[in-house]
N, C-alpha and C positions, 0 to 999 in steps of 0.2 A: 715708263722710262727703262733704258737697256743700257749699262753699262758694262764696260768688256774692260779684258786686260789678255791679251796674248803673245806667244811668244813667237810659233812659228803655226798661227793662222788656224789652227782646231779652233780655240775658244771663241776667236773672230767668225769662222765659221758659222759655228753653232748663234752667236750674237747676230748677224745678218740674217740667217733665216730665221729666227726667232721674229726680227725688226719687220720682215717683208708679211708674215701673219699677224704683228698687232699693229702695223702701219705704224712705227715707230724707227725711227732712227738709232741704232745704235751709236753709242759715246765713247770713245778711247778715254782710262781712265788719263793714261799718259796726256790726254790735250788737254786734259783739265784745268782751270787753273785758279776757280772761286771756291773760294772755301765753304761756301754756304750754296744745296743747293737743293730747290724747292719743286719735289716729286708732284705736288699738285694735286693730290688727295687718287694719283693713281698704284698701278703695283710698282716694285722697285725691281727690276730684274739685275743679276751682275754673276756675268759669266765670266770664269777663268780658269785657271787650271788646279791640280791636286797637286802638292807640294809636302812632300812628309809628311801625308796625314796632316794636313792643314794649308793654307795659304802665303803666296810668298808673303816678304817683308815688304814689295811694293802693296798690294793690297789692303793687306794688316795699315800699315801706315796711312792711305786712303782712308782708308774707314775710320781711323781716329783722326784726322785731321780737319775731315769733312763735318760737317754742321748737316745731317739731311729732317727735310721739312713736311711733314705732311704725307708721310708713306701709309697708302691701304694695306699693304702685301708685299712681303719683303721675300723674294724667293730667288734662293742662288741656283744656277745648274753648275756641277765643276766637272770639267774634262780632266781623266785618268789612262796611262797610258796599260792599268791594270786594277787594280782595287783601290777603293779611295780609304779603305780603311776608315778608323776612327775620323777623320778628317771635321766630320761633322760637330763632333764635341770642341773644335777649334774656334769653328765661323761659332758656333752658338753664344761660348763664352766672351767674345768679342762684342756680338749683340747685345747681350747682356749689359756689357760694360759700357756701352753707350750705347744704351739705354732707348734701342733699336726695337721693334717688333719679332717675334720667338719666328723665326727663318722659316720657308720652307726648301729643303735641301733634295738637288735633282743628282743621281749620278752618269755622267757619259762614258762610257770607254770610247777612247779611241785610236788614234796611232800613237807611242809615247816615244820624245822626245829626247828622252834624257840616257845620252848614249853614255856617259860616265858612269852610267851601273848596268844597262841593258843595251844588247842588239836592237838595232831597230828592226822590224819585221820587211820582207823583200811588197814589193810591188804589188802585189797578187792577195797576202795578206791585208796587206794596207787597206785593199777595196771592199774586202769582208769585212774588214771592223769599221771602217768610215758608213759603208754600208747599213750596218746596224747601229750605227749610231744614229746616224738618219733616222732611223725607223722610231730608235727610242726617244729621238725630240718629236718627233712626229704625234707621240704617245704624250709627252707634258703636255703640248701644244692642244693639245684635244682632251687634258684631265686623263689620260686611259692609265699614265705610267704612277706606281707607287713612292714616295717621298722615299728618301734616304733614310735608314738609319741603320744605324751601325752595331753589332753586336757587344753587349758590355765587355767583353772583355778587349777588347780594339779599341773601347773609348777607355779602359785601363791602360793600355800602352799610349795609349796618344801622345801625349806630352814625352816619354822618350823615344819614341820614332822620331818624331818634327825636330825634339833636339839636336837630333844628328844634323839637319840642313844647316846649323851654323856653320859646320865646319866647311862646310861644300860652300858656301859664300867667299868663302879664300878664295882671291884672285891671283894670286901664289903660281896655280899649276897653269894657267892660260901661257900658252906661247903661240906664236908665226911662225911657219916655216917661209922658205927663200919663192915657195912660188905664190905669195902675196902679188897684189898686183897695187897696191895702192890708194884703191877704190873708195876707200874711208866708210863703208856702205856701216860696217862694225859700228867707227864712232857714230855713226848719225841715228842706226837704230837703236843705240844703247840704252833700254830705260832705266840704266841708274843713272847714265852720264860717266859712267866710270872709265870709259878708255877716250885717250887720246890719241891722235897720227902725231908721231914726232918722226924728223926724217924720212917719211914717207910709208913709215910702217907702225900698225897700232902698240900702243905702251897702256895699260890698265895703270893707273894713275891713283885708283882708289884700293883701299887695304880687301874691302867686302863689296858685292856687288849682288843683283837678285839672285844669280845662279840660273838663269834662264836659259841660259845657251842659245840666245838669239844669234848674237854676232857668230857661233861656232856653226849653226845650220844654214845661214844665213850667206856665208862668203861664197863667191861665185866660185873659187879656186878652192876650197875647201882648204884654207890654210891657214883654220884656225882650231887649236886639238887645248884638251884640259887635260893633261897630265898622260901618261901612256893607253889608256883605257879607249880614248876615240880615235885614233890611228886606224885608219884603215874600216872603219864604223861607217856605213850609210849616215848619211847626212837627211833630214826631212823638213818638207813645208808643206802645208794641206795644199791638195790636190781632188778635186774635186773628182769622184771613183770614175765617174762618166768619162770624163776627160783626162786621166791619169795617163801617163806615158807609157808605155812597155818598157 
């Protein structure tokens, strides 16, 4: 079984072609919606992305909420836009706590997302690192590539890296600018549910939300910015290197 969670289509990425080598379907965590759900005595796969050194608060919340049953092999890959750091020390402790099988932890680089602290990389970049990411699921996929783990002192900082994502769940700094088009694409991809169209333009309705920047790479018009830092910031969605635009 292959369950994903993404934001702008890495992690979905990496979950399809995982699906298309073990003839399995990948699962949006987001379409989920039983609380109990029974792996079948096979591996548990669940891709998604690095979050401070750890997992968003959708995921986190997933995995305590969920009931899973009968897992052989419980083995995360997490997409990073740079180093996953300690991260590993996060998913572990979580297994731990319900009382999950001891993980086996994959790490990807691949294009990162998160333009509120980093440039995204031009075009040209993008296909080298999507490239070698390839190469490196290629490598799980066939046992070649090494498990994750983290250097002790990264699993020392752990817990205050990932602290800081609280703050950045403020939906505080999100605004529209005037060349919105109405398109409500924001609310409907939302997986917290946090923004609303009022008047024909989105209103984040909720205090905290994942911090995924879905709705902000996502808008056709690019007119939606977190605070002064994305202004003028490439916007990204995987793009397969083959087929990638100029």
């Amino acid at each position: 079984m292959i369950l994903y969670y993404s934001s702008t289509g890495n992690s979905k990425h990496i979950a399809d072609r995982l699906g298309n080598f073990l003839n399995s379907k990948p699962v949006d965590m987001c379409s989920i919606k039983e609380k109990t759900i029974n792996v079948a005595h096979e591996d548990l796969y669940i891709v998604t992305f690095n979050c401070f050194w750890g997992v968003s608060e959708k995921v986190k919340s997933f995995i305590f909420q969920t009931e899973f049953r009968n897992i052989k092999n419980l083995i995360f890959i997490l997409t990073c836009g740079g180093i996953l750091g300690g991260a590993d020390r996060q998913v572990e402790e979580i297994c731990a706590e319900k009382s999950l099988p001891k993980p086996t932890i994959y790490e990807l680089r691949m294009v990162t997302n998160y333009s509120i602290l980093h440039g995204i990389p031009n075009i040209d970049a993008q296909k080298r690192k999507l490239k070698k990411a390839d190469i490196g699921l290629e490598k799980i996929m066939q046992g070649k590539k090494k498990a994750y783990h983290s250097p002790f002192i990264m699993k020392l900082l752990q817990p205050y890296i990932h602290r800081s994502y609280k703050a950045y769940q403020s939906t505080k700094p999100f605004y529209v600018l005037d060349s919105c088009i109405s398109c409500s694409q924001c609310e409907k991809n939302c997986p917290a549910s946090a923004i609303k169209m009022v008047n024909g333009k989105p209103q984040w309705i909720k205090p905290q939300c994942d911090n995924c920047l879905k709705c902000l790479h996502l808008c056709p018009k690019e007119a939606i910015n977190y605070g002064k830092t994305t202004v003028k910031r490439l916007r990204y969605f995987y793009k397969n290197p083959k087929n990638a635009m100029e």
